[in-house]
C-alpha positions, 0 to 999 in steps of 0.5 A: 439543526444537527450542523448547527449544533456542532457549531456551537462552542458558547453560550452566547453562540446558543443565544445567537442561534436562539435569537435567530429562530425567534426574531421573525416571530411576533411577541406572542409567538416567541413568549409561547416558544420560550414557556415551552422549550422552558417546560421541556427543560423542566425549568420551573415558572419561578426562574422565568417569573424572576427573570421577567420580574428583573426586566419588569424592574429594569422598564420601570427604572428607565420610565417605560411602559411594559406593552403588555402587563400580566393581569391578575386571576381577579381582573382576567375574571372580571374581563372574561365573565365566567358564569360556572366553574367548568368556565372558571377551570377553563379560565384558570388553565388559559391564565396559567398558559397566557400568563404563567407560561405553564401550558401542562397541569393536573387536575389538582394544580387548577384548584388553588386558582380559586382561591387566587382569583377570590372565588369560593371554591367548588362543591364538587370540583371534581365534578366541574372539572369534568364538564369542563372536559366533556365541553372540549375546553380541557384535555384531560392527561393526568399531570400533562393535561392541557387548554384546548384549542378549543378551550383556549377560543371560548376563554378569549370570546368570554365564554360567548354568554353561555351558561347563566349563572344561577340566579340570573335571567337566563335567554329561557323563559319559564319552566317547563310546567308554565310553558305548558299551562300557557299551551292551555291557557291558549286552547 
C-alpha cells in the first residue's frame, strides 16, 4: 500500500484508489468499511449523516427509491422484540453500528436510546447494562466498547424468544411451590 500512497497527488486519485478497494464488495461491506475508516478518522456520525441526508435528497428529487431506508430505534423494536433491557441495550449498540455507522460506545452513550426509541428507562441501567455483558452480547472497554459477534446474531434472530418479559406466559409452567404440590397430589 505504501507504493500507492506515493502515487497519489489529489484528492480525486485518493478517491480512485478508495473506489478501487471498495467496489468488489457488497453494499453492506463497503457502508461497514466507510463508518469504520470514519471512526478511525475521528470524523463525527454527523458529517456522514449529512452527507447521507444529501444523497437521500437527491434519489428522491429523481423519483427513486432508496434500497434500504434506515429505520427508527421504535420500528427496529417493534421488528426485533426485545423482552428486557439487557436485550434493548443490545439492541441499541447494533442500531448505533447498523445504522448510525458508529460501531464504539460507552456505557453512558446507550442510555439516551431509551428515550429515542419511546421506552421508559431502566431502574437500574447499570445493572442491565452488565448482563447484557455477562451475556456475550456486549464488550465492555470503557469509551470503545463494542456489539459482539455474538451480540450482533441475537439482535438479527430477534433475541430468539428469550427471555419473557414479565407479565407474559413464560415456556415454565408453575412455580416451584406448585410443581411439587402436583408431585404430591400424584402420590
Amino acid at each position: 500500500m505504501a507504493a500507492k500512497t506515493k502515487s497519489i497527488k489529489s484528492p480525486v486519485d485518493a478517491v480512485q484508489v478508495i473506489f478501487d478497494a471498495l467496489e468488489p464488495l457488497d453494499v453492506d461491506a463497503r457502508q461497514r468499511v466507510i463508518s469504520s475508516v470514519l471512526s478511525l478518522f475521528g470524523v463525527p456520525a454527523s458529517v456522514s449523516a449529512s452527507a447521507s441526508q444529501s444523497q437521500t435528497a437527491a434519489h428522491a428529487q429523481r423519483g427513486t427509491d432508496l434500497a434500504t431506508r434506515i429505520k427508527s430505534p421504535v420500528e427496529l423494536i417493534q421488528e426485533k422484540q426485545p423482552a428486557t433491557n439487557a436485550q434493548r441495550i443490545a439492541l441499541f449498540a447494533y442500531y448505533r453500528e447498523k445504522f448510525e455507522g458508529i460501531g464504539r460506545f460507552s456505557r453512558a452513550e446507550l442510555k439516551p436510546y431509551f428515550s429515542k426509541a419511546k421506552e421508559p428507562p431502566p431502574a437500574n441501567y447499570d445493572r442491565d447494562f452488565s448482563v447484557a455483558v455477562r451475556s456475550g452480547w456486549i464488550h465492555e472497554d470503557g469509551a470503545e466498547s463494542y456489539l459482539t459477534s455474538k451480540g450482533l446474531e441475537t439482535v438479527e434472530a430477534g433475541f430468539a424468544g428469550k427471555a419473557m418479559p414479565r407479565g407474559s406466559s413464560s415456556p415454565r409452567k408453575g412455580s416451584r411451590k406448585q410443581k411439587i404440590a402436583q408431585k404430591r397430589a400424584k402420590r
